[in-house]
Wavefront OBJ file of the C-alpha trace (Angstrom):
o trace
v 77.382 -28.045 77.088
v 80.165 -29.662 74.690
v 79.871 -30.512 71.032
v 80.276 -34.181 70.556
v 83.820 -34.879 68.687
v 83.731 -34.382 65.017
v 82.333 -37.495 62.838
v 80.999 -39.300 66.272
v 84.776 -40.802 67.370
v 85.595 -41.111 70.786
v 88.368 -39.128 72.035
v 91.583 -40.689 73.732
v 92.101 -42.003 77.154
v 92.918 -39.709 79.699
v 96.620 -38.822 80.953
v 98.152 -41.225 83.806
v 100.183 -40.773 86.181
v 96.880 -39.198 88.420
v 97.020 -35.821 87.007
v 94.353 -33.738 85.905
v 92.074 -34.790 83.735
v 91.592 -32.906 80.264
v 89.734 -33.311 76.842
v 91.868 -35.706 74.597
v 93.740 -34.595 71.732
v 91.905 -34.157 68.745
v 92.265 -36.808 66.340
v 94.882 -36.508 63.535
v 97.443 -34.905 65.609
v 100.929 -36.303 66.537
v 100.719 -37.252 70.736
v 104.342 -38.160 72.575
v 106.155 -38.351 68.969
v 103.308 -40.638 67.740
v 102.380 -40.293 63.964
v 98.518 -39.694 63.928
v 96.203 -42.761 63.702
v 95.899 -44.390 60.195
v 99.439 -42.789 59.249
v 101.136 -44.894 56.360
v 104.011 -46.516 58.506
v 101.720 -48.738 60.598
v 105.309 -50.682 62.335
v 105.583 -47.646 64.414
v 102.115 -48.128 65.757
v 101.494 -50.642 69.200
v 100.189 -53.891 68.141
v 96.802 -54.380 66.826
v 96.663 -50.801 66.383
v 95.452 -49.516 62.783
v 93.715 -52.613 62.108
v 89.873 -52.892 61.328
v 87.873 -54.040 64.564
v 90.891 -53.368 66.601
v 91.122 -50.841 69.461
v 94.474 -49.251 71.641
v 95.140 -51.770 74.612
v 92.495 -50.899 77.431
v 89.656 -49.824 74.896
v 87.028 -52.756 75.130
v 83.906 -52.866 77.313
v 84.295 -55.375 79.556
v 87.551 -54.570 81.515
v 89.372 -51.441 79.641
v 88.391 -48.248 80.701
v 86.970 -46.627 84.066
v 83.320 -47.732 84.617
v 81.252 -45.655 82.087
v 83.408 -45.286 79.893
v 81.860 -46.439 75.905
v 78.510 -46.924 77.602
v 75.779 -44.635 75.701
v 74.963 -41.414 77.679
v 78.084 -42.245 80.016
v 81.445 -40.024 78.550
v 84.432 -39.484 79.778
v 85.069 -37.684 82.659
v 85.653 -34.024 81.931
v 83.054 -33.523 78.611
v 80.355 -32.537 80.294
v 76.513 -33.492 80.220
v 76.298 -36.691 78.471
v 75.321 -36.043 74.283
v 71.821 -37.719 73.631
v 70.722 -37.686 70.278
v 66.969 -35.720 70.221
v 65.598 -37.684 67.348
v 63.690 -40.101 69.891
v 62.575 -37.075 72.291
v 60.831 -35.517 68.808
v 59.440 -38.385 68.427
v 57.934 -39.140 71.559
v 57.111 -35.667 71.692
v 55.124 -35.687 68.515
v 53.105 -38.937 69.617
v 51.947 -36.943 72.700
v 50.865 -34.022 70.701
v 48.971 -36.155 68.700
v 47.402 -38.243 71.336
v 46.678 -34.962 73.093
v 44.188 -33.108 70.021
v 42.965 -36.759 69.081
v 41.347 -36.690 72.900
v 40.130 -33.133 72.795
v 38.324 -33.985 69.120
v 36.734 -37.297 70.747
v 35.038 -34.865 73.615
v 34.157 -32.056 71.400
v 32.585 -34.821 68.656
v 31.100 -36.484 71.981
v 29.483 -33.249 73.035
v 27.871 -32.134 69.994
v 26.239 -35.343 69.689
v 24.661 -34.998 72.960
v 23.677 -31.798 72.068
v 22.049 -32.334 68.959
v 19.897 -35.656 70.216
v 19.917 -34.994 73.844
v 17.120 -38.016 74.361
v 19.242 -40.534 73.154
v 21.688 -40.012 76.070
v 19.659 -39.326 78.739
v 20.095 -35.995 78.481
v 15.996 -34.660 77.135
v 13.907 -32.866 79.858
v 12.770 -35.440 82.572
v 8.827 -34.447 82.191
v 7.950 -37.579 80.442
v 9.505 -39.918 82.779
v 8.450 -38.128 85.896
v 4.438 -38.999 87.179
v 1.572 -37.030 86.040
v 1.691 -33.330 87.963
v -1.050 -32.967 90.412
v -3.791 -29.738 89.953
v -4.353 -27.765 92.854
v -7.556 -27.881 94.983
v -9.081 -24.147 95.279
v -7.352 -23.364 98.748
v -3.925 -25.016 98.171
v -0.594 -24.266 95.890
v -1.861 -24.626 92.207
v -1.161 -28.592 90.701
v -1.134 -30.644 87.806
v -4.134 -32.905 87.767
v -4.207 -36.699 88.202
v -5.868 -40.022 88.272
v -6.659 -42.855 86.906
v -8.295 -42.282 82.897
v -11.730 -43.378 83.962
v -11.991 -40.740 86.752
v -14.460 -37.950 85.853
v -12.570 -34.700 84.972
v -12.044 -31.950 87.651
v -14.969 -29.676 88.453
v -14.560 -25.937 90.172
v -16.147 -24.836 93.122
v -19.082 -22.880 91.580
v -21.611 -24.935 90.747
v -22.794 -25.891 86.925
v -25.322 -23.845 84.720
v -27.952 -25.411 82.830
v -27.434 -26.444 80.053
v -27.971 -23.974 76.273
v -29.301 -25.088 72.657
v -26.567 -25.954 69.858
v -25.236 -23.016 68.890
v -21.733 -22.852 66.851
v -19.209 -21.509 68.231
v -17.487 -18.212 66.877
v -14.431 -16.577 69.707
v -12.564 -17.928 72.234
v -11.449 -15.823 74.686
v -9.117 -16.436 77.641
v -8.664 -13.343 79.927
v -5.642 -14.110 82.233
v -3.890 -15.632 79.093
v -4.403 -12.175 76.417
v -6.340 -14.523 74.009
v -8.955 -13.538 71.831
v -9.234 -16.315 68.642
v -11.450 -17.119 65.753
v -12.940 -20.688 65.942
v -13.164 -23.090 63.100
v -15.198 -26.397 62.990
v -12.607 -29.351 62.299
v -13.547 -32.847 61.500
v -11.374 -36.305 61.851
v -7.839 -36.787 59.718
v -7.348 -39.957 57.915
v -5.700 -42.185 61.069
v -9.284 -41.156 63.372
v -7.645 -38.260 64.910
v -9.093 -34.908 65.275
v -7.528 -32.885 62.651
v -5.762 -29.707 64.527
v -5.764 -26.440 62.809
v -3.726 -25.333 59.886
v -0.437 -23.814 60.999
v -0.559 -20.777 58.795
v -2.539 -19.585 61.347
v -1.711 -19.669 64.476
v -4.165 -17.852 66.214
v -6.566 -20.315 65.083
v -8.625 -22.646 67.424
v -9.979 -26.019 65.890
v -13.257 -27.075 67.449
v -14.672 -30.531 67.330
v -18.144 -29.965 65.380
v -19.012 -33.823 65.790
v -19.340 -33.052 69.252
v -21.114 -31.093 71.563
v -21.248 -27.056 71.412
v -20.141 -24.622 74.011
v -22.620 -24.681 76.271
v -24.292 -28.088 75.138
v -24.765 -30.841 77.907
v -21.385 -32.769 77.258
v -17.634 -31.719 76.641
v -17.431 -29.473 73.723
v -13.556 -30.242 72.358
v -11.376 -27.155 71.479
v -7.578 -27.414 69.955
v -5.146 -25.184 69.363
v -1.303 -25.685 68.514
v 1.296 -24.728 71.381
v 3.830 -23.188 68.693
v 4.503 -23.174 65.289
v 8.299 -22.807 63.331
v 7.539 -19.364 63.264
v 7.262 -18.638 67.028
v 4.199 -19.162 69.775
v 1.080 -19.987 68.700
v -2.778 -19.487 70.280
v -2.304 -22.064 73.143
v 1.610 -21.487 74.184
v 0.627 -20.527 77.511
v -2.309 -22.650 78.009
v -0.112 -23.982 81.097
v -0.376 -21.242 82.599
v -3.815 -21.730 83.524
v -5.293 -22.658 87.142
v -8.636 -23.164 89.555
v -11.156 -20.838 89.293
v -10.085 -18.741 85.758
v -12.546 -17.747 83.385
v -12.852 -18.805 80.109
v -15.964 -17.561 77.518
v -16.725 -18.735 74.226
v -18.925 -16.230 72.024
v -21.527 -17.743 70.270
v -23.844 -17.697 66.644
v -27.031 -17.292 68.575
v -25.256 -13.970 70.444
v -24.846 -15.546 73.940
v -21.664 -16.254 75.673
v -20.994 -19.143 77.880
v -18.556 -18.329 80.452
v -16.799 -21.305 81.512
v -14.970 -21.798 85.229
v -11.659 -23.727 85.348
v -11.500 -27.201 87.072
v -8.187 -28.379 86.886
v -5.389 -28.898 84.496
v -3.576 -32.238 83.362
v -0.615 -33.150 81.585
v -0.663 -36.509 80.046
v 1.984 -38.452 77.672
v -0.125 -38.971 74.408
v 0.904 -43.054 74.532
v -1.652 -42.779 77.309
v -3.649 -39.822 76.889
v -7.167 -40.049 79.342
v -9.866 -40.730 76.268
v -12.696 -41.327 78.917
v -12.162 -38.715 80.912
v -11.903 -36.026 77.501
v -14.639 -37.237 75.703
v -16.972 -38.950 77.954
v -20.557 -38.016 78.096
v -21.527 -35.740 80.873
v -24.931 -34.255 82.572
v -23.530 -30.573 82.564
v -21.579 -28.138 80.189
v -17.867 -28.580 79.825
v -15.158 -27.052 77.767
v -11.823 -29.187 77.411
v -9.423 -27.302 75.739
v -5.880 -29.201 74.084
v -3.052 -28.621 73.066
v 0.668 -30.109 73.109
v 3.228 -30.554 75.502
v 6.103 -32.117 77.092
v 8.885 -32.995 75.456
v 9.593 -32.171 71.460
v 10.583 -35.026 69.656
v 12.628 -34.090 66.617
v 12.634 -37.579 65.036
v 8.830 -38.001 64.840
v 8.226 -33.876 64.805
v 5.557 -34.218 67.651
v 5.918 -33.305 71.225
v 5.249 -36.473 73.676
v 2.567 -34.893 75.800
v -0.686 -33.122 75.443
v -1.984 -30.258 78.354
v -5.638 -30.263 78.969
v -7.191 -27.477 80.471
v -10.684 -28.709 81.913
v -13.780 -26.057 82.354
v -17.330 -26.017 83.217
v -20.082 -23.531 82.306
v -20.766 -21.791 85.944
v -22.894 -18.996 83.330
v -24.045 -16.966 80.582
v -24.748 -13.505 79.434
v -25.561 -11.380 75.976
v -22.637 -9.544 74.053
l 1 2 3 4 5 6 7 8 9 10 11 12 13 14 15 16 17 18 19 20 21 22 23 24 25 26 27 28 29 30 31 32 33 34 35 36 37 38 39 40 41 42 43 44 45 46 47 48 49 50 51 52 53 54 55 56 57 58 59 60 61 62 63 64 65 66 67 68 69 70 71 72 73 74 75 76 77 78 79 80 81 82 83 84 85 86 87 88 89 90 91 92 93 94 95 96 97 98 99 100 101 102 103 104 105 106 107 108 109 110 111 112 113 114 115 116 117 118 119 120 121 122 123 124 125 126 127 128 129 130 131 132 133 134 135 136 137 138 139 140 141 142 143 144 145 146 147 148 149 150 151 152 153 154 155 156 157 158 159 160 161 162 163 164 165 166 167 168 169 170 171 172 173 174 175 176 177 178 179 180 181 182 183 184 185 186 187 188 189 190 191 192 193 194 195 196 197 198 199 200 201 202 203 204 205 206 207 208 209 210 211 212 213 214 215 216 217 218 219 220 221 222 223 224 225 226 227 228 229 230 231 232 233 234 235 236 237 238 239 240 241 242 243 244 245 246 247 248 249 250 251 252 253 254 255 256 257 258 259 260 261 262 263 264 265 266 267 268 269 270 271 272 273 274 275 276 277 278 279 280 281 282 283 284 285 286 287 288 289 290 291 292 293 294 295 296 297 298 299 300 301 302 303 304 305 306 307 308 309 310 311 312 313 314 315 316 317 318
């Protein structure tokens, strides 16, 4: 490619007479016995020449030179690729760059936000808006419980032992699950709630002392937290558990009260199944709670509670 001509001038017309055509003379030099343009003895020069505003005959735009000729980006013939100046192409060029990391910051600002409050944008695990998981009957594929809050809770298919005297409670243990924990008598909280078990111990298990003991005609209450900010806590796999599992709670007066799994229920808490946990009944239970579902980190809580629902099928001495 050609250099423009020095200081931006156009160069001269080309040669008549149908000859080749060639670059122009520079400017300043004498052409055909010519003095150069601008020279001192302007009578030598054709009229109109060396006069502001005023260019050789054949010059202007509308009927002087060839077609293209003076139009930007269209030079003479023989100069080459047309001379565009490459201050506009940086410019457009920069715009694009910038348009280009602005997007890639909007997605990468957009995806951390989704990240870091997934259940504002749909995004949170499904559980809560999904219906209540069905528990399994003895024979079929193991299930979530459900019905209606004034149902009855699930029974095994062993039948019921008779009812023992109040004893308190001491150990928990849970075979299938590894879990062996002390038991401490918990009251109510200041909003009516049963007060859970303090979280610097999390192999703790709370049990309801205003209601019934293990063993005791009536649903004797046991909680225990899921996790703590530490790691997994007494009841992390309570989920885990199904039909037919055996669950025995060690007692003050030196009996244990083994305890045969009904079924299993996950409820949101906004409509957690009051009648159906503490309702009076004719035969030993053991309802055992703890949380699930969904962790909200605005309110701290999870959005679901697991209940694992058992009835006393026996007893023996330790």
């Amino acid at each position: 490619m050609t250099t423009p001509p020095p200081d931006g001038r156009r160069p001269g017309p080309a040669p008549q007479g149908g000859g080749p055509r060639r670059p122009a003379q520079p400017y300043g030099h004498p052409d055909q016995g010519r003095p150069p343009y601008g020279h001192s003895d302007q009578g030598r020069l054709p009229p109109g020449h060396g006069r502001a505003g005023h260019l050789p005959p054949g010059y202007g735009r509308a009927g002087g030179l060839p077609l293209g000729y003076g139009d930007p980006g269209h030079p003479p013939p023989g100069y080459g690729e047309p001379y565009v100046d490459p201050a506009g192409g940086r410019v457009l060029r920069s715009v694009l760059i910038l348009a280009g990391i602005a997007g890639v910051v909007t997605v990468l600002v957009g995806m951390i936000l989704m990240v870091s409050a997934p259940e504002q944008y749909g995004l949170a695990d499904e559980r809560t808006t999904l219906p209540p998981r069905v528990q399994p009957s003895a024979a079929g594929a193991e299930q979530y419980f459900q019905a209606a809050p004034t149902v009855p809770p699930p029974q095994p298919s062993l039948p019921a032992a008779p009812p023992l005297q109040p004893s308190t409670p001491l150990r928990l243990v849970i075979p299938k699950l590894g879990v062996s924990a002390p038991i401490e008598s918990v009251g109510l909280d200041r909003r009516g709630a049963i007060e859970v078990p303090p979280v610097s111990d999390p192999n703790l298990v709370g049990w309801y002392r205003s209601g019934p003991t293990a063993g005791e005609a009536g649903p004797a209450i046991m909680l225990g937290h899921k996790d703590t900010r530490r790691g997994s806590a007494v009841f992390s796999r309570l989920h885990e558990i199904r039909n037919g599992d055996v669950i025995e709670v060690h007692r003050q007066d030196g009996l244990i009260a083994v305890f045969t799994v009904g079924g299993l229920e996950q409820a949101e808490k906004s409509v957690f199944p009051t009648q159906r946990v503490y309702g009076e009944s004719a035969v030993p239970q053991l309802h055992l709670i703890t949380c699930g579902g969904t962790y909200d980190r605005a309110t701290g809580h999870y959005t679901d509670n697991v209940i694992a629902y058992a009835t006393m099928t026996g007893t023996r001495r330790t």
